[in-house]
N, CA and C atoms as an extended XYZ file, in Angstrom:
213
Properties=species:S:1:pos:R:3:atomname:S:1:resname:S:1:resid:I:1 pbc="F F F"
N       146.568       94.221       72.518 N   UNK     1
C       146.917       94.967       73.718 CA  UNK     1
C       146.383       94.200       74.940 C   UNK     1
N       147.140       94.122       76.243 N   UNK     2
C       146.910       93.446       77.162 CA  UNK     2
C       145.684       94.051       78.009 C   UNK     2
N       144.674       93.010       78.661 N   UNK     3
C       143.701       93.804       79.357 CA  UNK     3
C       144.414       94.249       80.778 C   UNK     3
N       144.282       95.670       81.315 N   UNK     4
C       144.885       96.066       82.645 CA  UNK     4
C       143.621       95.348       83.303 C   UNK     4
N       144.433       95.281       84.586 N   UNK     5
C       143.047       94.776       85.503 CA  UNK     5
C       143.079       96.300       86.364 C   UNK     5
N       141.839       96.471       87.420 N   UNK     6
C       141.996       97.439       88.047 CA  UNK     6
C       142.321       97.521       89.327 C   UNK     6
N       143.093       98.526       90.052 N   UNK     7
C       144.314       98.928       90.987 CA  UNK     7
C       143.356       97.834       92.063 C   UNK     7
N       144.086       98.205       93.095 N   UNK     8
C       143.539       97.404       94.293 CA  UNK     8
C       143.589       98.609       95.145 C   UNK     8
N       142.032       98.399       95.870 N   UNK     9
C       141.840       99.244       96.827 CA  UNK     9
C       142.455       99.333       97.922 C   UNK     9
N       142.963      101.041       98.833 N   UNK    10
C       143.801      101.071       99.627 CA  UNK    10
C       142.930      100.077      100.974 C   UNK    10
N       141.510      100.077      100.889 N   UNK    11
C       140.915       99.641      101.720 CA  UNK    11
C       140.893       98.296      102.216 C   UNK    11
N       141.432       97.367      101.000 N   UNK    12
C       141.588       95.905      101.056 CA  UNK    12
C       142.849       95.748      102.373 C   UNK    12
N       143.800       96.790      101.992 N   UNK    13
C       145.323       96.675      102.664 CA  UNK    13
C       144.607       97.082      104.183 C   UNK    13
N       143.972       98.118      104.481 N   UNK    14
C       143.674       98.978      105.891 CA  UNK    14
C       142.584       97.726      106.495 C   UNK    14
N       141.806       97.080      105.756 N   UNK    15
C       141.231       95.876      105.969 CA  UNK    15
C       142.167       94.626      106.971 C   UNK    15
N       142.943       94.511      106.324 N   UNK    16
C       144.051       93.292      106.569 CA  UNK    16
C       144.652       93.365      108.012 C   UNK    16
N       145.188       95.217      108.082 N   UNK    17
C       145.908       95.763      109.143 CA  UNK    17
C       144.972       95.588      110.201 C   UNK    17
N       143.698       95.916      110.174 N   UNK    18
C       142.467       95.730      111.159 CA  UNK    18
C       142.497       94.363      111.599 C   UNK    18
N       142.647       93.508      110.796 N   UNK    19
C       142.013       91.920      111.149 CA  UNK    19
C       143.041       91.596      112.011 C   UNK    19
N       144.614       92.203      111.533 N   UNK    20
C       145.566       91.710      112.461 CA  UNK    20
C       145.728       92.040      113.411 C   UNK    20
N       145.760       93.345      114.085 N   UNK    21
C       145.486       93.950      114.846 CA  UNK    21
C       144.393       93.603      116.087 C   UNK    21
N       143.326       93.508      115.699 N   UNK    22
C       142.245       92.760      116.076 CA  UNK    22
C       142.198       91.402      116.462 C   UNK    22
N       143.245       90.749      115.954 N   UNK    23
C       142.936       89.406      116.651 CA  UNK    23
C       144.206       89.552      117.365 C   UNK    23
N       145.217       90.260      117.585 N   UNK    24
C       146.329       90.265      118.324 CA  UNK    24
C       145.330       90.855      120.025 C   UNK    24
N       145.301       92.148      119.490 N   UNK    25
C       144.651       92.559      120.921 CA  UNK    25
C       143.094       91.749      121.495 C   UNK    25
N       142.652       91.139      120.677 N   UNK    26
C       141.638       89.770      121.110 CA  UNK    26
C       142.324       88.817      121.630 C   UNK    26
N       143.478       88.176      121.281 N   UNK    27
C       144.221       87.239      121.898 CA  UNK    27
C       145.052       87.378      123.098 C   UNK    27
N       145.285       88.949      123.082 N   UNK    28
C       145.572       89.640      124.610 CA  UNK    28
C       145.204       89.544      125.353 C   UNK    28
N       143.637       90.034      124.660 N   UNK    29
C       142.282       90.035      126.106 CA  UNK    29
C       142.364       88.704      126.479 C   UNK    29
N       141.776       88.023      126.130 N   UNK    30
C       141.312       86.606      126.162 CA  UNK    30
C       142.809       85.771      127.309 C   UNK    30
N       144.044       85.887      126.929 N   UNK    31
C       144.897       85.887      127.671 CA  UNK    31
C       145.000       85.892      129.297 C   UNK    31
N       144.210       87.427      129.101 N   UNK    32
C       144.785       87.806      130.640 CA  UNK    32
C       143.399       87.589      131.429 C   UNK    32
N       142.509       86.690      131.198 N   UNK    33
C       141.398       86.547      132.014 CA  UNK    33
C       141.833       85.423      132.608 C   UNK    33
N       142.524       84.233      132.226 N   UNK    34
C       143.243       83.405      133.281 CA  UNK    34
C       144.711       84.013      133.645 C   UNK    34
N       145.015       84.839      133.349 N   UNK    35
C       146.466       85.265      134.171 CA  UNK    35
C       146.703       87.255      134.380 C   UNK    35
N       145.629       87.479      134.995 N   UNK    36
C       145.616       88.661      135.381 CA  UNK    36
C       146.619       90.038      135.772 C   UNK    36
N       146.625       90.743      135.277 N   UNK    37
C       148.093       91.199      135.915 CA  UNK    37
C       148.048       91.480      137.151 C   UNK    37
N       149.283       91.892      138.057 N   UNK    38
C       149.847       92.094      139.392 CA  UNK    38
C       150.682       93.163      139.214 C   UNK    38
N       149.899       94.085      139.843 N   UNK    39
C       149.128       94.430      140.705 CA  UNK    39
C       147.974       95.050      139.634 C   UNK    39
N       146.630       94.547      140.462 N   UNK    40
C       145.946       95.194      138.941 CA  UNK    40
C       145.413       96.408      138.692 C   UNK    40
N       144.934       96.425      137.370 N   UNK    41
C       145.018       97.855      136.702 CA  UNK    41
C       142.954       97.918      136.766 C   UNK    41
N       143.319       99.455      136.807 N   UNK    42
C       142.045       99.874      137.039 CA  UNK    42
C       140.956       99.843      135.598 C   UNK    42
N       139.627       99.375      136.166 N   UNK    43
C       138.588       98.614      135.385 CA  UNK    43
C       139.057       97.324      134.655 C   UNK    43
N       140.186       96.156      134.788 N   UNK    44
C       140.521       95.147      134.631 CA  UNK    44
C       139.498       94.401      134.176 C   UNK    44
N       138.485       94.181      135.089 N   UNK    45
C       136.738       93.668      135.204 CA  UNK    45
C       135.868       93.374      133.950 C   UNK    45
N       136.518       94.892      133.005 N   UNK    46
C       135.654       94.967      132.270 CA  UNK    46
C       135.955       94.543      130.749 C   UNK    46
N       137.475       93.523      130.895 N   UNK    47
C       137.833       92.846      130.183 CA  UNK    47
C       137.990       94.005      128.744 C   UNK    47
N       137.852       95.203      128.332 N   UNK    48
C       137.923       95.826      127.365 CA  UNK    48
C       138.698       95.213      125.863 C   UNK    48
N       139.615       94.898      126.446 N   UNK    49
C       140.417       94.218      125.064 CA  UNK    49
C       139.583       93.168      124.186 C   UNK    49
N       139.080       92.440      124.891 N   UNK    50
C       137.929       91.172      123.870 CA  UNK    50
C       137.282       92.330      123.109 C   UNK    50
N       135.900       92.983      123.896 N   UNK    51
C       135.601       93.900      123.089 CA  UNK    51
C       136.349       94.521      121.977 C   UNK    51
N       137.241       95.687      122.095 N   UNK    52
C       138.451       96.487      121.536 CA  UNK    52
C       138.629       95.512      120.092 C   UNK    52
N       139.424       94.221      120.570 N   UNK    53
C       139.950       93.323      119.567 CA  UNK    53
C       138.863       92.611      118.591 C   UNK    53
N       137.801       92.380      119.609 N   UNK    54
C       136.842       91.775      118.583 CA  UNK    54
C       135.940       92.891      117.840 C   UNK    54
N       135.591       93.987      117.745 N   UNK    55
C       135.604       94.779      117.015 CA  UNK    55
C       136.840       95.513      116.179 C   UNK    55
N       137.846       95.227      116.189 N   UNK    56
C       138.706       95.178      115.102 CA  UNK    56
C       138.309       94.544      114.776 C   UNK    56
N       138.575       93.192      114.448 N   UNK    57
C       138.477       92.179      113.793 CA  UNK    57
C       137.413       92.091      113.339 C   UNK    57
N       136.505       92.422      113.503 N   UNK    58
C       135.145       92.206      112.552 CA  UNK    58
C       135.165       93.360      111.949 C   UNK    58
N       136.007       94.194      111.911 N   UNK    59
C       135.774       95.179      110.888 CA  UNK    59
C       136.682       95.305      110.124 C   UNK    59
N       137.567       94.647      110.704 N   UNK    60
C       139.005       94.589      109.425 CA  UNK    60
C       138.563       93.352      108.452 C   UNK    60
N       137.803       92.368      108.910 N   UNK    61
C       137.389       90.953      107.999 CA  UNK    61
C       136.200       91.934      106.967 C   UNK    61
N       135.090       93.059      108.045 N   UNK    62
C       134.647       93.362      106.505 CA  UNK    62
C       135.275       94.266      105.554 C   UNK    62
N       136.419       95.133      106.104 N   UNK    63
C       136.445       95.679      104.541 CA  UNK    63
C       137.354       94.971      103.942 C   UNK    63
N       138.304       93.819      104.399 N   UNK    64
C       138.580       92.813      103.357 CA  UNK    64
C       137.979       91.785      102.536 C   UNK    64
N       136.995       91.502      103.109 N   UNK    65
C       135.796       91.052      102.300 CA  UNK    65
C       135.324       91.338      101.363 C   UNK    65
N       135.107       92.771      101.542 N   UNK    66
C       134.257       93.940      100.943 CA  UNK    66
C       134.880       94.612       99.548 C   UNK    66
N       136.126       94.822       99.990 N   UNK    67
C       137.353       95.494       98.765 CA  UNK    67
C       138.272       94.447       98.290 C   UNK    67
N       137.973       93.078       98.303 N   UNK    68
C       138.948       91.995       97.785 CA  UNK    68
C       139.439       92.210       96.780 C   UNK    68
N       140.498       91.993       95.905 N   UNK    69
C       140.709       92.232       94.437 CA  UNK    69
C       140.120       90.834       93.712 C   UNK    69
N       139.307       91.197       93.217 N   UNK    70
C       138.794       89.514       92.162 CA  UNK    70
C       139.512       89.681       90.842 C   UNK    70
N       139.318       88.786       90.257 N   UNK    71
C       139.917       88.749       89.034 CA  UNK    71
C       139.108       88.813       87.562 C   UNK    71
């Protein structure tokens, strides 16, 4: 009889969605600090998206890290 391996965690997948996510809206931020929008938007300054994105991303890298499927 064949050995099953076991399922893969939904967390590996919600992992993945984070990292992408996260480096999209990191690459946003990071973006618009040399090309600002017009006319600008209120608290601009405080660059939020780096933050925002780079906490995705470090939290989507750990629970893919974390819930990998090994073999």
């Amino acid at each position: 009889m064949p050995e099953r391996r076991p399922p893969i965690s939904i967390w590996f997948f919600i992992g993945l969605l984070l990292t992408a996510y996260g480096a999209l809206i990191l690459a946003a931020g990071l973006w618009q600090i040399p090309h600002p929008s017009q006319p600008p938007v209120a608290l601009a300054a405080l660059h939020l998206g780096i933050y925002w994105g780079g906490l995705l991303l470090a939290t989507g890298l750990f629970y893919s890290l974390k819930f990998r499927p090994r073999s």
